[in-house]
C-alpha positions in Angstrom: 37.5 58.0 -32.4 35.7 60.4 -30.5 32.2 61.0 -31.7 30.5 64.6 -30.8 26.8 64.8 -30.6 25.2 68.2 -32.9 21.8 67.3 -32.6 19.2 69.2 -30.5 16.6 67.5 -28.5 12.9 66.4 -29.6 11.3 67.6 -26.5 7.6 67.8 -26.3 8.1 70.2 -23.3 9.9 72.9 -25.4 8.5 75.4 -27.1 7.6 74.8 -30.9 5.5 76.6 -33.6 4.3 73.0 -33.9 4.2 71.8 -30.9 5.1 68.1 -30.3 2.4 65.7 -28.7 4.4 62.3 -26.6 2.0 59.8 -26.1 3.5 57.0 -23.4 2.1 53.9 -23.0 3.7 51.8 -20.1 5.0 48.7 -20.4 1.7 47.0 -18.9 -0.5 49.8 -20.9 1.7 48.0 -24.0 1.4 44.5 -22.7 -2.6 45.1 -23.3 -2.1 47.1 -26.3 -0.1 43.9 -28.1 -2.8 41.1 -26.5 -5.5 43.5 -28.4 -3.8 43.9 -31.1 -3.0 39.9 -31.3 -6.3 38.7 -31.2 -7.5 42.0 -33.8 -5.2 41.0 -36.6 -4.1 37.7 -36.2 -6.9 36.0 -33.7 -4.8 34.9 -31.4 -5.9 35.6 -27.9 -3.5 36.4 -25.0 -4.1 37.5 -21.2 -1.2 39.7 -20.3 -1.3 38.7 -16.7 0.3 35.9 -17.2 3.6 38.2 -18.0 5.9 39.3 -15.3 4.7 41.6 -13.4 1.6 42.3 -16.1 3.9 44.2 -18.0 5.5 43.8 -21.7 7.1 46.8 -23.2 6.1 50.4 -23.5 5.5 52.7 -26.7 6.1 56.0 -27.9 4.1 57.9 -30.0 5.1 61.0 -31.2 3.0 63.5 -33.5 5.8 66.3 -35.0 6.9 67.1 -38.3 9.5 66.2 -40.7 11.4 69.9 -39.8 11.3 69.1 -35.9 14.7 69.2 -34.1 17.7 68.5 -36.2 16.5 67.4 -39.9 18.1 67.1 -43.7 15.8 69.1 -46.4 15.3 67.3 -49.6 15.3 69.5 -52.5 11.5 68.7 -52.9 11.3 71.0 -49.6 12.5 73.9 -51.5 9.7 73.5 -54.5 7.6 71.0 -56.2 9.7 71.9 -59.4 13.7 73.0 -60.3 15.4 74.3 -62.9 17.7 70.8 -63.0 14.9 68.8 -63.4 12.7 66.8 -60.9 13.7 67.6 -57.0 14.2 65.2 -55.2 12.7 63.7 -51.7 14.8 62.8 -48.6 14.4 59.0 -49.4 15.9 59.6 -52.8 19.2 61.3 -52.1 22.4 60.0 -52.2 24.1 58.9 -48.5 27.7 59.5 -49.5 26.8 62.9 -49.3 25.8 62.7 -45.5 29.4 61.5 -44.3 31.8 64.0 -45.5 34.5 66.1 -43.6 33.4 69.4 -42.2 34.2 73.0 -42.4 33.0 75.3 -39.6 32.4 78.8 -40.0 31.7 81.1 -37.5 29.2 83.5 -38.1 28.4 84.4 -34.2 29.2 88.1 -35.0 26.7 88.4 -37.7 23.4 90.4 -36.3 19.8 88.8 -37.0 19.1 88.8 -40.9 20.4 87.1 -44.0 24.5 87.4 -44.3 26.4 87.3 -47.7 29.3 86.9 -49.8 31.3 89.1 -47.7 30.6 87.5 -44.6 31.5 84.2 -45.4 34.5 85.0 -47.7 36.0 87.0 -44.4 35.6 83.7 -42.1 36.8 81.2 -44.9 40.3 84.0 -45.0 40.2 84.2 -41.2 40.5 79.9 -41.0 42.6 79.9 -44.3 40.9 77.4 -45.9 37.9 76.9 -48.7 35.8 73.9 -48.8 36.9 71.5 -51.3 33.6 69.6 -53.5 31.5 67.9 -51.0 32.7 69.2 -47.6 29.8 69.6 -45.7 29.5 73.4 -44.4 28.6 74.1 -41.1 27.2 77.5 -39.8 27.8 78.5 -36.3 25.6 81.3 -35.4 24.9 80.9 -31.9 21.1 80.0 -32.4 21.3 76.9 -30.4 21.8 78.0 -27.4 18.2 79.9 -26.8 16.5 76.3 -27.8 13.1 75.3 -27.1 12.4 79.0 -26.5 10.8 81.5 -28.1 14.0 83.1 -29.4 15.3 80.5 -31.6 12.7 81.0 -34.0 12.8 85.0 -34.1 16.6 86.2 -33.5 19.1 84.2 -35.6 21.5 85.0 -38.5 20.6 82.9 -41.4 22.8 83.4 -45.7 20.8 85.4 -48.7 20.7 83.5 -51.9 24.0 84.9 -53.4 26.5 83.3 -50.3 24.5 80.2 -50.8 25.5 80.0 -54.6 29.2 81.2 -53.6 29.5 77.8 -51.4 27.5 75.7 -54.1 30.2 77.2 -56.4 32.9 75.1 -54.5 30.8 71.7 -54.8 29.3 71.9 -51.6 26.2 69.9 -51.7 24.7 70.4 -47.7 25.0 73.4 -45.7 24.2 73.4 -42.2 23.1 75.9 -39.3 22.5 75.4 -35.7 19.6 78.1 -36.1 16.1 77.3 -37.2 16.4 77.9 -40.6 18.8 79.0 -42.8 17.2 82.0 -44.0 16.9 84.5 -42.1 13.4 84.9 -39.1 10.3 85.1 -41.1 9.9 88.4 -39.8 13.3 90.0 -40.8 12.9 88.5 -44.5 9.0 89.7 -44.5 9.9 93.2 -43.1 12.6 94.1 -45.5 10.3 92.8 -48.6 7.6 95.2 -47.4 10.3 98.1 -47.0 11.6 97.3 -50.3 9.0 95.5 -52.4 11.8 93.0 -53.3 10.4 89.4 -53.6 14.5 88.3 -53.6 14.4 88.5 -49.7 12.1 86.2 -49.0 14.1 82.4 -48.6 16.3 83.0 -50.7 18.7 80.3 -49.3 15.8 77.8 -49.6 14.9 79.1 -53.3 18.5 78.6 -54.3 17.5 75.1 -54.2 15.1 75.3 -57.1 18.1 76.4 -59.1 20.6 73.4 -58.0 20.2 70.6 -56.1 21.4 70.6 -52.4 20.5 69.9 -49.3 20.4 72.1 -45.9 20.6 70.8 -42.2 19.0 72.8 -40.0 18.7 72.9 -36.1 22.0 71.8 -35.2 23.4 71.6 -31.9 26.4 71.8 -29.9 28.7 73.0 -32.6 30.9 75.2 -29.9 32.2 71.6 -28.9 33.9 71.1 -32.3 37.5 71.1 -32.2 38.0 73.8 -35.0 37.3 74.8 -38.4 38.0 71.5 -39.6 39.4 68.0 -39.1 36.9 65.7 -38.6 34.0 64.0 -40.0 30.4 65.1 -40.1 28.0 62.0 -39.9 24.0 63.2 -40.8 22.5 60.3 -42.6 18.8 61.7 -42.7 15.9 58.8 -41.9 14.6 56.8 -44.7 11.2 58.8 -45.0 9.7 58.1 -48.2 8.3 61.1 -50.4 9.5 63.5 -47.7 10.7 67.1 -48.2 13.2 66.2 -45.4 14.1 63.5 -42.4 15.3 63.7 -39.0 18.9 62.8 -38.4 20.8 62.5 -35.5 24.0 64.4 -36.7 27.6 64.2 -35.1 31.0 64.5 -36.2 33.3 62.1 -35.9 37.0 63.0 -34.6 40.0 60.7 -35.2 42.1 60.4 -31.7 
């Protein structure tokens, strides 16, 4: 089995909206940190020289949110309430949905903005196949490549709320992008409501989720190295974080050899 990596990186040097704060402590900044922390909670006292070298392990601290790199949104992201009944957080959703096969569509062509019914219906023709209930649907926009810039959070191609439904229809429960979202830039969706006055542009794809239950991955990476539109695995099972709107995961797909 050959397992493909499509998760992007959790960089504090990148560019975020949020920026990312790694805190290091080496391992003999650590090896004080656990005699302190010994003789705090339990009483215990401990001189760390006496370790090799003076050192014990290091730590990582890292201050970022739940939507930071690649990342599973819970329905509870979408709204605090749905038309199905309570949504439900990240810790609360079911895993067999995260290891399902995967159908890639390729939406590179599509300009920045929100692309429908159309759009996808022409890609699913073009690879002659429609998902079957619970593939998981990948988008392949193109995002990925301008990561950690500015870029990836202004210039991508993200669905309107009518090609979400039209996968949903199928019994797709996750769709995934390798952009930032999947909705269109803030700024596309906010110009076109102030063009228009038309509230049904902004996050549509995300306010789908009030309506049914089903999750989005967002921030994917590396999706050019899949093999084709289908034929392996997709692997996303999203970290255990409890009362979350969504969880990290460290996505791949999984290709039988």
């Amino acid at each position: 089995m050959r397992v493909i990596d499509l998760s992007s990186p959790v960089d504090a040097k990148a560019w975020e909206p949020d920026p990312i704060v790694h805190e290091i402590l080496t391992p003999a900044q650590g090896a004080v940190h656990m005699a302190e922390e010994m003789q705090k909670h339990l009483g215990v006292e401990f001189d760390p020289a006496v370790l090799p070298g003076g050192e014990l392990l290091s730590l990582d601290t890292f201050t970022l949110t739940s939507h930071t790199g690649t990342h599973v949104d819970a329905p509870s992201h979408y709204g605090s309430v749905a038309e199905y009944g309570r949504p439900r957080h990240i810790d609360e959703m079911p895993l067999d949905w995260f290891h399902r096969p995967g159908l890639l569509l390729d939406l590179r062509d599509q300009p920045t903005g929100a692309a429908g019914v159309e759009v996808i219906e022409k890609e699913l023709s073009r690879i002659g196949r429609t998902p079957e209930p619970y593939d998981i649907v990948l988008l392949h926009t193109g995002a990925s490549e301008y990561v950690g810039t500015p870029g990836y959070f202004s210039d991508f191609t993200g669905l309107d709320g009518a090609a979400v439904d039209f996968l949903l229809d199928f019994g797709v429960k996750v769709i995934g992008t390798d952009a930032f979202s999947l909705d269109a830039p803030f700024a596309d969706m906010i110009g076109r409501y102030q063009e228009t006055g038309d509230t049904g542009v902004l996050w549509p794809a995300h306010f789908a989720g009030r309506r049914r239950e089903y999750c989005q991955i967002e921030r994917l990476h590396n999706l050019a190295a899949l093999p084709g539109p289908y034929g392996y695995t997709i692997c996303c099972f999203p970290a255990k974080l409890v009362g979350s709107g969504a969880g990290w995961t460290r996505a791949t797909a999984l290709v039988d050899e």
